[in-house]
N, C-alpha and C positions, 0 to 999 in steps of 0.2 A: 603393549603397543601393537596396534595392527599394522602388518604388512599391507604396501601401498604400491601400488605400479601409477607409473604415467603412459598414459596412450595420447596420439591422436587424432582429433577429433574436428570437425570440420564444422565449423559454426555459422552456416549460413543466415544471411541478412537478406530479408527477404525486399525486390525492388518494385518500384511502382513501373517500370519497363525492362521488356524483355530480351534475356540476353542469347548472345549468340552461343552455342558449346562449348564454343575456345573460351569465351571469356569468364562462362561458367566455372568452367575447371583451374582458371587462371584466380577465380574468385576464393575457390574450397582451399586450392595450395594458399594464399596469403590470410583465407581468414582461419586458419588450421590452429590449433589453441592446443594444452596440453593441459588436460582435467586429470585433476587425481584420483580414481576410483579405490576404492577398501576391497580388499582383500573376496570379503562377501556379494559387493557389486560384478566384482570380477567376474566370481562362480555364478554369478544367478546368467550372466552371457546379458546384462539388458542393452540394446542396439541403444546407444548413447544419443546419435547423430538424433535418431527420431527423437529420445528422449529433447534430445534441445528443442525440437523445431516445436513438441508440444508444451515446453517452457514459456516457448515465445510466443504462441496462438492461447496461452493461459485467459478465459477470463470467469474462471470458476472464485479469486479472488473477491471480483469485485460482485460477483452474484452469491455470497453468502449475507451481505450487507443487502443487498435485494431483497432476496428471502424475506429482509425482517416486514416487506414492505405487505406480504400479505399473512401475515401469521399475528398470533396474540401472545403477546406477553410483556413480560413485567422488569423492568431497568432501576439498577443504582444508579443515580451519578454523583459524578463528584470533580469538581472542574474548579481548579486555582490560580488566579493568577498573582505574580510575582513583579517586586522591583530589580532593580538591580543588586540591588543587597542579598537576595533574598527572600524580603519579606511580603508577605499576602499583604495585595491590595484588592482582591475582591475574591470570594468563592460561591460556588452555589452544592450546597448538597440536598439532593430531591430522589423520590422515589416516584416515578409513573407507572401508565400500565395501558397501555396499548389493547385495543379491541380492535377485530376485523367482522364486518357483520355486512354479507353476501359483496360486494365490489367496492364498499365504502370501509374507512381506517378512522378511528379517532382517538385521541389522547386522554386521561382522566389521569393529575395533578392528586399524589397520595399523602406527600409529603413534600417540603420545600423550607430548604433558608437560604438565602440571599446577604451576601455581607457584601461592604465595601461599595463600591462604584460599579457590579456586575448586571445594572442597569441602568441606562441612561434615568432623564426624568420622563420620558416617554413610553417609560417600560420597555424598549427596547437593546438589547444586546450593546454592551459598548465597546467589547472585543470579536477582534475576528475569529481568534476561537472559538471562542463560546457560540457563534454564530454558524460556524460550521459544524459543530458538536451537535448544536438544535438541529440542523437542517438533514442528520444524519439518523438522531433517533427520536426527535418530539416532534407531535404534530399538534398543526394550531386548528383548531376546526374542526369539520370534516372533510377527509378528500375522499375522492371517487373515482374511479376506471383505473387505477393502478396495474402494472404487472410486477412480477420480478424478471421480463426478458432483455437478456443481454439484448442493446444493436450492436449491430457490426460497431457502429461508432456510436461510444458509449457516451464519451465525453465533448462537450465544446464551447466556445465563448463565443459563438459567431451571435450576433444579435447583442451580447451582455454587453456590462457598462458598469462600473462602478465596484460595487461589494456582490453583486450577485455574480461580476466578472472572476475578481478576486477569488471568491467560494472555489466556480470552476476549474480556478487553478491548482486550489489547494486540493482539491479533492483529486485532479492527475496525479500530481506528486503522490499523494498518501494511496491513492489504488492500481496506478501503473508502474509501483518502480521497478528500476530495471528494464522498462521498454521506451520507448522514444514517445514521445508526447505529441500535441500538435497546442500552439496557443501557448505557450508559456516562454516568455520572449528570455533571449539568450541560455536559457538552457535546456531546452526542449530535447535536442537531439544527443545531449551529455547525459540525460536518463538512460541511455540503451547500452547497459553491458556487453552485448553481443556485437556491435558495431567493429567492424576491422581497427579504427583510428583508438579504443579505448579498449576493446578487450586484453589485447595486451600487456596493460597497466593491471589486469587483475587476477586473483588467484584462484580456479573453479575446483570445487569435489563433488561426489558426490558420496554419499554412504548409506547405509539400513539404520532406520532408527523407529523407533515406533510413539503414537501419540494417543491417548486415549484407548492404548493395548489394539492398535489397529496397524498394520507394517507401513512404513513408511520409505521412500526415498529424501534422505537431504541430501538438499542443494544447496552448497556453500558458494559464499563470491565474497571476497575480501579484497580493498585494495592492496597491491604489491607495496611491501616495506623499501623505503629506500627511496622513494618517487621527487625528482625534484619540481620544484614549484608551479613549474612551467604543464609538469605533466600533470599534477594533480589537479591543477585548473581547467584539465579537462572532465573532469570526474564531477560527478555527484552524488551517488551511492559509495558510500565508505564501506558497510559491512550487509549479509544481507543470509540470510538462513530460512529456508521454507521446505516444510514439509510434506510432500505430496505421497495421497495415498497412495499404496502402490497396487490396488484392485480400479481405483476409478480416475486418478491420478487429480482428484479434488486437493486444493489447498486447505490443511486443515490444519496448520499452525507457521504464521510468518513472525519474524523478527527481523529489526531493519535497523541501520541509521543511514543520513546522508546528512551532505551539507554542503552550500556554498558561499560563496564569494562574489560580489560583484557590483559596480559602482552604484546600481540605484538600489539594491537591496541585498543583503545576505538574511542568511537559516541555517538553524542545526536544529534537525528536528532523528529522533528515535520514538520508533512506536513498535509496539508487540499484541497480537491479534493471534486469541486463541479457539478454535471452529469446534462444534460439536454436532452428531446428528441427531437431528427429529424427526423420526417416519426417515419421505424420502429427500428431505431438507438440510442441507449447512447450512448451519447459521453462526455468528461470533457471538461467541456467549462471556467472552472478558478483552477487551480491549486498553492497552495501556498506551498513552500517548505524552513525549514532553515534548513541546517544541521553543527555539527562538528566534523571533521573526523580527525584518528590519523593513517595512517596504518603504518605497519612499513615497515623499507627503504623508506619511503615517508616523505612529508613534511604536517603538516595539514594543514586542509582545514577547511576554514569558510566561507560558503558560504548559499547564500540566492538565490531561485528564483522565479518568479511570470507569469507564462503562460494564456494569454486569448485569447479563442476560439471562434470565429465568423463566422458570413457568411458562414453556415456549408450547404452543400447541396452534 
């Protein structure tokens, strides 16, 4: 077992207005948190504080899924969905292969079966997974002017309406967790770990780990055992593990679950995204996804899927 110290550690939440010095220093004493560092953390001396603040400025996450938006190559999938029992009511396993030829992207279809009900009669998607799965790694057509640059504001529904709304939501959830969202009604602000009102509720480490023989920092965040109802109704992120390089401080492997509660909808979704390099490129090269979804006016969803990424160049 490794020896563990507790220190603390000042988690700053960063505000859309600015504070006065009193209230600053009034903010670091109540949002002060107690991270576990390993023994090896300790000795390497890494300034934690900072460590957080580029936790919390992370969007090397969601630009490894970028990435794939200008490079070529080649995808399993494999996407199923389930009843309540159980049992498969629709799956799709297919093989694509992604070309990028000077500013334009297009898809070529290698392989493909299709069971069940995982098309309408329109050819159309009948699940919202599946729909966000496509919109993630297949392209219909061609498109053109693409980057892979982060904005500032990556995400939003402002303008959406319907299922391209919905999309936007899922896709917060699944690439911002752990940070506060904007658009996804009553739980927006229950994503952000670092928050004075929820960090409390949870337990941080970190430690030396390594991931494709490359050094790593994990970052653990677990909810606290023993939570009662009231508190855990504040949470959304149940468990959550990511590995940041420790030369460029890229994400280059997450594991997560969350899940809520809540009168028009509950979810319990786990996913696990594993990052490799190309040249000067992350990319996610194995993505494991199960989720269940309840929205309302809708019907659930149980749905599971499995993305691998090859022949990346």
């Amino acid at each position: 077992m490794k020896r563990c110290v507790v220190i603390g550690v000042c988690l700053m939440v960063s505000s859309v207005q600015a504070q006065t010095p009193v209230e600053d220093s009034i903010e670091k004493i109540r949002l002060a948190r107690s991270i576990k560092l390993s023994e090896v953390i300790v000795r390497s001396r890494l300034n934690v504080a900072r460590f957080i603040e580029q936790i919390k400025a992370d969007t090397s996450f969601y630009k490894a899924f970028k990435n794939l938006r200008v490079l070529n190559f080649t995808s399993s999938n494999d996407i199923v969905m389930r009843d309540k029992q159980g049992q498969v009511q629709a799956r799709l396993l297919s093989k694509t292969q992604q070309s990028r030829t000077g500013a334009c992207r297009s898809m070529r279809v290698l392989e493909e079966k299709a069971t069940g009900n995982f098309y309408d009669r329109r050819g159309r998607y009948t699940y919202y997974t599946a729909a966000l799965y496509a919109s993630l790694f297949f392209t219909t057509g061609v498109v053109c002017g693409e980057t892979n640059t982060i904005r500032s504001r990556a995400f939003s529904t402002r303008g959406l309406s319907g299922v391209s709304k919905h999309k936007e939501q899922l896709k917060m959830l699944l690439f911002k967790p752990g940070q506060r969202v904007q658009g996804v009604p009553l739980l927006g602000d229950k994503m952000d770990i670092f928050d004075s009102d929820r960090a409390r509720f949870y337990d941080f480490s970190i430690d030396y780990s390594e991931h494709r023989e490359e050094p790593c920092y994990l970052f653990s965040v677990a909810a606290k055992k023993g939570l009662s109802a009231a508190q855990r109704d504040q949470l959304v992120i149940d468990k959550m593990d990511t590995w940041f390089s420790i030369r460029t401080l890229e994400v280059l492997k997450r594991t997560y679950s969350m899940s809520y509660q809540a009168g028009v909808y509950d979810f319990s979704v786990s996913m696990e995204a594993e990052m490799a390099r190309y040249g000067s490129y992350v990319v996610p090269v194995l993505l494991r996804y199960v989720g269940d979804w309840d929205l309302v006016f809708k019907k659930r969803e149980r749905g599971l899927f499995t993305a691998t990424i090859y022949n990346v160049h």
